[in-house]
mmCIF file of the C-alpha atoms, coordinates in Angstrom:
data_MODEL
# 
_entry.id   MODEL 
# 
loop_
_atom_site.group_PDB 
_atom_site.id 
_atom_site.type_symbol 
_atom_site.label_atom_id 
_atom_site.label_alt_id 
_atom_site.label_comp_id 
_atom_site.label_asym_id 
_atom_site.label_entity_id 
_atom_site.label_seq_id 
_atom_site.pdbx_PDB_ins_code 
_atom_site.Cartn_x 
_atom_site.Cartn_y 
_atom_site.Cartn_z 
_atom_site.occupancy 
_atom_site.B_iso_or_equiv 
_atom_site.pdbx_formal_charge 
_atom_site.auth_seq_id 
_atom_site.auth_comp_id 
_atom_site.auth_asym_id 
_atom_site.auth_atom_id 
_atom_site.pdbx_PDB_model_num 
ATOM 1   C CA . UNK A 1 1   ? -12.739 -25.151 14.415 1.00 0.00 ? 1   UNK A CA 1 
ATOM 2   C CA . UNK A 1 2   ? -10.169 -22.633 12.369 1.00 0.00 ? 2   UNK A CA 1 
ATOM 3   C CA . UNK A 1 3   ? -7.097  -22.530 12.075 1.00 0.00 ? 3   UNK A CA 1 
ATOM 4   C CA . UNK A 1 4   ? -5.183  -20.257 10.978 1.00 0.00 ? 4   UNK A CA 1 
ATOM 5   C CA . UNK A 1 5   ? -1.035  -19.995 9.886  1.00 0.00 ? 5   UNK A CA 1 
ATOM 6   C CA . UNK A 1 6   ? 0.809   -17.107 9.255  1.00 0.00 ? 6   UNK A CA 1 
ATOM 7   C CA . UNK A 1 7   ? 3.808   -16.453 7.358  1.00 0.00 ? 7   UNK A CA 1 
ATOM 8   C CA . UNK A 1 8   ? 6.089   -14.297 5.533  1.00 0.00 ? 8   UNK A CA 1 
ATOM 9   C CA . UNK A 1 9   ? 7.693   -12.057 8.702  1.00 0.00 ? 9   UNK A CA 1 
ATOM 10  C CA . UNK A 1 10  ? 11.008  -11.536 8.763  1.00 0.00 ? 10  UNK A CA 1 
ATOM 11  C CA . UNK A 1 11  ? 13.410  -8.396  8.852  1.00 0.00 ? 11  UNK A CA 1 
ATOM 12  C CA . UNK A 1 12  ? 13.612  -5.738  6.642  1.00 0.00 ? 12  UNK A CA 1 
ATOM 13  C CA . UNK A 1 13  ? 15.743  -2.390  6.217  1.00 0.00 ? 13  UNK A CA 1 
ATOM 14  C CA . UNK A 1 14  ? 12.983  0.735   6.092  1.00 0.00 ? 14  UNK A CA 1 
ATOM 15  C CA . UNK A 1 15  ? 11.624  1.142   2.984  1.00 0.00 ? 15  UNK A CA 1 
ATOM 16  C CA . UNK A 1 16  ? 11.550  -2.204  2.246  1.00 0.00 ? 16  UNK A CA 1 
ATOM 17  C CA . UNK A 1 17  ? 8.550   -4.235  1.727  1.00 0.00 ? 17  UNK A CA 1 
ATOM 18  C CA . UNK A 1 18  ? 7.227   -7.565  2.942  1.00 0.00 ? 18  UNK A CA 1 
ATOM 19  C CA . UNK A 1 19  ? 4.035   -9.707  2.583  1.00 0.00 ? 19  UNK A CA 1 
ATOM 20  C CA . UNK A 1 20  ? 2.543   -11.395 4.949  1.00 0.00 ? 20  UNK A CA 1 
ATOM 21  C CA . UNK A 1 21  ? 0.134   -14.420 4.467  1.00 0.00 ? 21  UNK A CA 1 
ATOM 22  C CA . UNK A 1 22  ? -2.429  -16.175 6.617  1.00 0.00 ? 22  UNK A CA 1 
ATOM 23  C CA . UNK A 1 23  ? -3.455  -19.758 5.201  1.00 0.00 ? 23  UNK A CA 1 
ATOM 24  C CA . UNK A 1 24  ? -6.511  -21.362 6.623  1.00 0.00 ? 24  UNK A CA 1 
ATOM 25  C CA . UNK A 1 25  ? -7.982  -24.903 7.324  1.00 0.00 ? 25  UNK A CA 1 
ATOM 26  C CA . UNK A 1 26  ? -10.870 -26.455 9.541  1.00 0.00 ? 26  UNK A CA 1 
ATOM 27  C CA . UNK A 1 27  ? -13.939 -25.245 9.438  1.00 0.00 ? 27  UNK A CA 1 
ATOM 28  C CA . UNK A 1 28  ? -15.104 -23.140 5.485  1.00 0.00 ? 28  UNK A CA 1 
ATOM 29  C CA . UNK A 1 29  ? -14.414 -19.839 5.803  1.00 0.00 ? 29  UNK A CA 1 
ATOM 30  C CA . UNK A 1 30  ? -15.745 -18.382 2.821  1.00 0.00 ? 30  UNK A CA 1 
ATOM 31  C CA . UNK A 1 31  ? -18.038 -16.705 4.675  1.00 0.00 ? 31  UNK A CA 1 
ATOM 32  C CA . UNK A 1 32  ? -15.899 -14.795 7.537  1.00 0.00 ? 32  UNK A CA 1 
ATOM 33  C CA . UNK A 1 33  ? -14.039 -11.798 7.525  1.00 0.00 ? 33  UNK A CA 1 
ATOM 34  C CA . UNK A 1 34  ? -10.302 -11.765 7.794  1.00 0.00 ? 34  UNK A CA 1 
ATOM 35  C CA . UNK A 1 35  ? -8.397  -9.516  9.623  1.00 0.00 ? 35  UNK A CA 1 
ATOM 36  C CA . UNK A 1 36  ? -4.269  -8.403  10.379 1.00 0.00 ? 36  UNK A CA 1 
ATOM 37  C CA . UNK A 1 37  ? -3.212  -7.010  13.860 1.00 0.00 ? 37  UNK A CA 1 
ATOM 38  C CA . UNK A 1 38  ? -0.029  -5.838  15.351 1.00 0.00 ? 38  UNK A CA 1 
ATOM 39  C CA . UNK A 1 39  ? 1.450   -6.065  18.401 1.00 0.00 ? 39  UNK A CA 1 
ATOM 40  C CA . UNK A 1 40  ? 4.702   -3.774  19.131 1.00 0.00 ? 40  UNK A CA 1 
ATOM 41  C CA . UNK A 1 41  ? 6.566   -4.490  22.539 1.00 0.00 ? 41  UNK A CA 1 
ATOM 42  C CA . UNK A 1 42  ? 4.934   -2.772  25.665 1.00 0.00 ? 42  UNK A CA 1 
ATOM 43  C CA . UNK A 1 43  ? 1.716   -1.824  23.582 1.00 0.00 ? 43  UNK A CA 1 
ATOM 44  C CA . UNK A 1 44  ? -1.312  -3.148  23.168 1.00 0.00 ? 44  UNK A CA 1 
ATOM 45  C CA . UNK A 1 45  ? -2.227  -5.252  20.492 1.00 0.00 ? 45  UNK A CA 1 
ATOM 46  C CA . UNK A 1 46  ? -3.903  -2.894  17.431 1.00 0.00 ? 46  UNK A CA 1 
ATOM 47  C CA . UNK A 1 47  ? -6.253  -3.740  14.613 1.00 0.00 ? 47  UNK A CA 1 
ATOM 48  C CA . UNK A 1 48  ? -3.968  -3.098  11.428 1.00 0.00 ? 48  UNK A CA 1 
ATOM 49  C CA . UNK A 1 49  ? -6.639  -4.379  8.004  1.00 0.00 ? 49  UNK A CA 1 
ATOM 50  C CA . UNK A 1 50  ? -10.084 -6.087  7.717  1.00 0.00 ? 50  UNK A CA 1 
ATOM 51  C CA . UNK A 1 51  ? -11.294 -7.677  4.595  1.00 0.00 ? 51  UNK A CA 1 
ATOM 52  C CA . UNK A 1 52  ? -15.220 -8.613  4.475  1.00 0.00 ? 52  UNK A CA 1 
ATOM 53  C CA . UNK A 1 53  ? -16.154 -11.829 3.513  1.00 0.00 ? 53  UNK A CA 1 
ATOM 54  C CA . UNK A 1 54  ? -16.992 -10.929 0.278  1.00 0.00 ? 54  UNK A CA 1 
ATOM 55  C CA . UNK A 1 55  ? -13.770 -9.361  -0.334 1.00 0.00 ? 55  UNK A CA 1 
ATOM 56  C CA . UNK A 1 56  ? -14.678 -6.014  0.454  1.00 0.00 ? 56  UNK A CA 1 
ATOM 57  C CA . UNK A 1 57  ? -11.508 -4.269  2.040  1.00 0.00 ? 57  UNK A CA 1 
ATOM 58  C CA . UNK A 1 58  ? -13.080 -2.717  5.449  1.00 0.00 ? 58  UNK A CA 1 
ATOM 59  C CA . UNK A 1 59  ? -11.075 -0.215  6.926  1.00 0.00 ? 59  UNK A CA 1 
ATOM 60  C CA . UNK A 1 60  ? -7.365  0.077   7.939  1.00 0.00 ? 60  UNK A CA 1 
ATOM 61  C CA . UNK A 1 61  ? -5.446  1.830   10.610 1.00 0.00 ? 61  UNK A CA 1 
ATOM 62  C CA . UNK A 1 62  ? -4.363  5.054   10.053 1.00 0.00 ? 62  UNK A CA 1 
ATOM 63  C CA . UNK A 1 63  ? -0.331  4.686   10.360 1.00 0.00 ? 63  UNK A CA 1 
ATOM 64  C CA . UNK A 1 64  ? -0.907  2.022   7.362  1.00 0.00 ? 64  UNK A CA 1 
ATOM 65  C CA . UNK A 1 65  ? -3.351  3.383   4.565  1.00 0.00 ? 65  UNK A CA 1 
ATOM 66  C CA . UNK A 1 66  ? -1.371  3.898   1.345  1.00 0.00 ? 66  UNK A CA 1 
ATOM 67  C CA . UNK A 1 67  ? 1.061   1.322   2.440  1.00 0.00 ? 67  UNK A CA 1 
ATOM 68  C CA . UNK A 1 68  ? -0.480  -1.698  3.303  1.00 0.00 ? 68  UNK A CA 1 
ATOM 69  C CA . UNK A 1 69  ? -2.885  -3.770  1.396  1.00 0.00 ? 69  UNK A CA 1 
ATOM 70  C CA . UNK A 1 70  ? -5.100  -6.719  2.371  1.00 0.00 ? 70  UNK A CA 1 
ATOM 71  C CA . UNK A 1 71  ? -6.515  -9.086  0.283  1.00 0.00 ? 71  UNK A CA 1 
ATOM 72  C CA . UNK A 1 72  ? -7.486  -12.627 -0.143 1.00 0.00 ? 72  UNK A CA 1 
ATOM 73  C CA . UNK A 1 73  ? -6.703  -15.442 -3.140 1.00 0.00 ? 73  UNK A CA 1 
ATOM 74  C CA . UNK A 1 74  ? -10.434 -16.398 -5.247 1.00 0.00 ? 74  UNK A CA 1 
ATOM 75  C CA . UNK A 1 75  ? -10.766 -19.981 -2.805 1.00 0.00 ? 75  UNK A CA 1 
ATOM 76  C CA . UNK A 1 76  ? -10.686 -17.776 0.431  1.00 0.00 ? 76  UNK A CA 1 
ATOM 77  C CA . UNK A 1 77  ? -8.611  -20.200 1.880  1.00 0.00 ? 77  UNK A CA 1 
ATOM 78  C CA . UNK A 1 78  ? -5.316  -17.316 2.341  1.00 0.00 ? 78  UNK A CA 1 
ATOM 79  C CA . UNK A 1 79  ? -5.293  -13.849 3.176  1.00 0.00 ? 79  UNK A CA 1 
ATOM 80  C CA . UNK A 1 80  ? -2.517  -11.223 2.431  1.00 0.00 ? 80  UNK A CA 1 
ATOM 81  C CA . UNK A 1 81  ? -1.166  -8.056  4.033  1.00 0.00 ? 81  UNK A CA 1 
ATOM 82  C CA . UNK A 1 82  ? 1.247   -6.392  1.592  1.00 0.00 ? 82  UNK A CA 1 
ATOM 83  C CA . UNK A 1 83  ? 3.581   -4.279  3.351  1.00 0.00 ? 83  UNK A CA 1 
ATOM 84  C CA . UNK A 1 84  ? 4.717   -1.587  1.397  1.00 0.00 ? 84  UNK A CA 1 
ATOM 85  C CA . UNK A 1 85  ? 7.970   1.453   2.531  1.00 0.00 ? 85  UNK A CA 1 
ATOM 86  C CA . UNK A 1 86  ? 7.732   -0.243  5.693  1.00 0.00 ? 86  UNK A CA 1 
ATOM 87  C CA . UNK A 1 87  ? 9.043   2.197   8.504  1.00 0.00 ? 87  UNK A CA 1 
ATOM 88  C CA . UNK A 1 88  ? 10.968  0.941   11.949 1.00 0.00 ? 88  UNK A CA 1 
ATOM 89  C CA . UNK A 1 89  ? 7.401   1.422   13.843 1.00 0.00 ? 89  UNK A CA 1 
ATOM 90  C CA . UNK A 1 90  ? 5.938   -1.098  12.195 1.00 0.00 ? 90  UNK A CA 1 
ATOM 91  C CA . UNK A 1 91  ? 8.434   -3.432  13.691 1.00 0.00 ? 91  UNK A CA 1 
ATOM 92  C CA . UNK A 1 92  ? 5.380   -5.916  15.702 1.00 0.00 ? 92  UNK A CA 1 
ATOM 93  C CA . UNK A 1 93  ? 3.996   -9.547  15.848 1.00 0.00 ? 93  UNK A CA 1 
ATOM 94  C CA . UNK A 1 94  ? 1.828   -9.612  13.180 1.00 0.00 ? 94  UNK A CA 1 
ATOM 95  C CA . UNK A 1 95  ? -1.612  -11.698 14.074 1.00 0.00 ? 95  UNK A CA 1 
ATOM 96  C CA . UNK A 1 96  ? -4.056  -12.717 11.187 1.00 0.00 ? 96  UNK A CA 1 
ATOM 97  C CA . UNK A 1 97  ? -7.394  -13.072 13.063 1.00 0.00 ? 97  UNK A CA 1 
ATOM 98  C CA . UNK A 1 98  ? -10.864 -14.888 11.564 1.00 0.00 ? 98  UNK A CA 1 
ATOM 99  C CA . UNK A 1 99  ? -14.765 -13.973 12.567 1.00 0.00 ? 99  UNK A CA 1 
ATOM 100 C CA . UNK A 1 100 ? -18.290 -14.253 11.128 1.00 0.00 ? 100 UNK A CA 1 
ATOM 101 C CA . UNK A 1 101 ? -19.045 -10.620 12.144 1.00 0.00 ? 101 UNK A CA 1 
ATOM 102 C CA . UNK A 1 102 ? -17.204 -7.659  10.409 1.00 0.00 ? 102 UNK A CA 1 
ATOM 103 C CA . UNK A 1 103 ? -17.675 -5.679  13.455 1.00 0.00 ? 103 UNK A CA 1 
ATOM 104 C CA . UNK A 1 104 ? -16.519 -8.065  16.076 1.00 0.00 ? 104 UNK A CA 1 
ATOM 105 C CA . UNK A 1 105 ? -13.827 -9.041  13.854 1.00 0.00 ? 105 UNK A CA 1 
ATOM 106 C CA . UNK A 1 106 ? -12.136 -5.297  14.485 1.00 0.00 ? 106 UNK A CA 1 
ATOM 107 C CA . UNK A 1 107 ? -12.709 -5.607  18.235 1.00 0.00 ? 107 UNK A CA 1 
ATOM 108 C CA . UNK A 1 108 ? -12.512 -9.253  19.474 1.00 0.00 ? 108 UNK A CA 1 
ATOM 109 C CA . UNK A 1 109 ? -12.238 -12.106 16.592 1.00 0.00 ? 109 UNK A CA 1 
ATOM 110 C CA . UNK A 1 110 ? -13.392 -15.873 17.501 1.00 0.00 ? 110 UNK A CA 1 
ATOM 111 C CA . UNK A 1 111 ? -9.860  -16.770 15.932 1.00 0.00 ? 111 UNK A CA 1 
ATOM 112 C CA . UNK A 1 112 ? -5.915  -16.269 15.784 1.00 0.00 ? 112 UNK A CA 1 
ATOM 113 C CA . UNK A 1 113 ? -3.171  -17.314 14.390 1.00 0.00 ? 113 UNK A CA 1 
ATOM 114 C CA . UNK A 1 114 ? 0.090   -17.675 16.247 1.00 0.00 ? 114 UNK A CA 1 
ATOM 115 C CA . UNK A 1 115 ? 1.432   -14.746 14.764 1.00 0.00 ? 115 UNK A CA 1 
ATOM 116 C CA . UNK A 1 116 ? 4.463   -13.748 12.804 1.00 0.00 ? 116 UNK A CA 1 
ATOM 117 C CA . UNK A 1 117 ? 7.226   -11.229 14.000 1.00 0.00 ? 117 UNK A CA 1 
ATOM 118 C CA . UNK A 1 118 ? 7.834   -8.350  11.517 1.00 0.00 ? 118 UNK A CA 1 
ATOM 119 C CA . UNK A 1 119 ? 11.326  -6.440  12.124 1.00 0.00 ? 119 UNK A CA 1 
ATOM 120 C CA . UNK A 1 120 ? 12.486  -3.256  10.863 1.00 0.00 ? 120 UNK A CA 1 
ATOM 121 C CA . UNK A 1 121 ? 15.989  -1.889  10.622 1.00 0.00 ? 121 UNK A CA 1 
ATOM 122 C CA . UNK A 1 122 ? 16.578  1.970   10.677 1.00 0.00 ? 122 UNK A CA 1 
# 
């Protein structure tokens, strides 16, 4: 089993910045790929940042690239989304999400976090 923790949410005025982080334990996960989603009130939830397992930054959502960055520390055992001139639309639950399959991991991940909420003042 995985489990994963974020932290790091909180609010922010626009502009600001934030960083979230997603610590693991359980099962190794060396080998999965890591992923952020969002989840705004009355919408669906939306793939945000993948990271491969070897580190290899996937793909992000368009709203984000050029401000948001994912990453993950040399043990793989946390993953990061830096949140850079954040904007009031990014105001969501923020989910960190786990899964042996890059593919499956931007559509429907094995594993989730609780999630974090992200708020963001005008």
């Amino acid at each position: 089993q995985v489990q994963l923790v974020e932290s790091g949410g909180g609010l922010v005025q626009a502009g600001g910045s934030l960083r979230l982080s997603c610590a693991t334990s359980g099962r190794t996960i060396s080998n999965y790929a890591m992923g952020w989603f969002r989840q705004a009130p009355g919408k669906e939830r939306e793939f945000v940042a993948g990271l491969s397992w070897t580190g290899a930054q996937l793909d992000y959502t368009d709203s984000v690239k050029g401000r948001f960055t994912i990453s993950r520390d040399n043990a793989k055992t946390t993953t990061y989304l830096q949140m850079n001139s954040l904007k009031p639309e990014d105001t969501a639950v923020y989910y960190c999400a786990a899964d042996t399959s890059n593919r499956r991991l931007r559509t429907s991940p094995n594993y989730w976090g609780q999630g974090t909420q992200v708020t963001v003042s005008s």
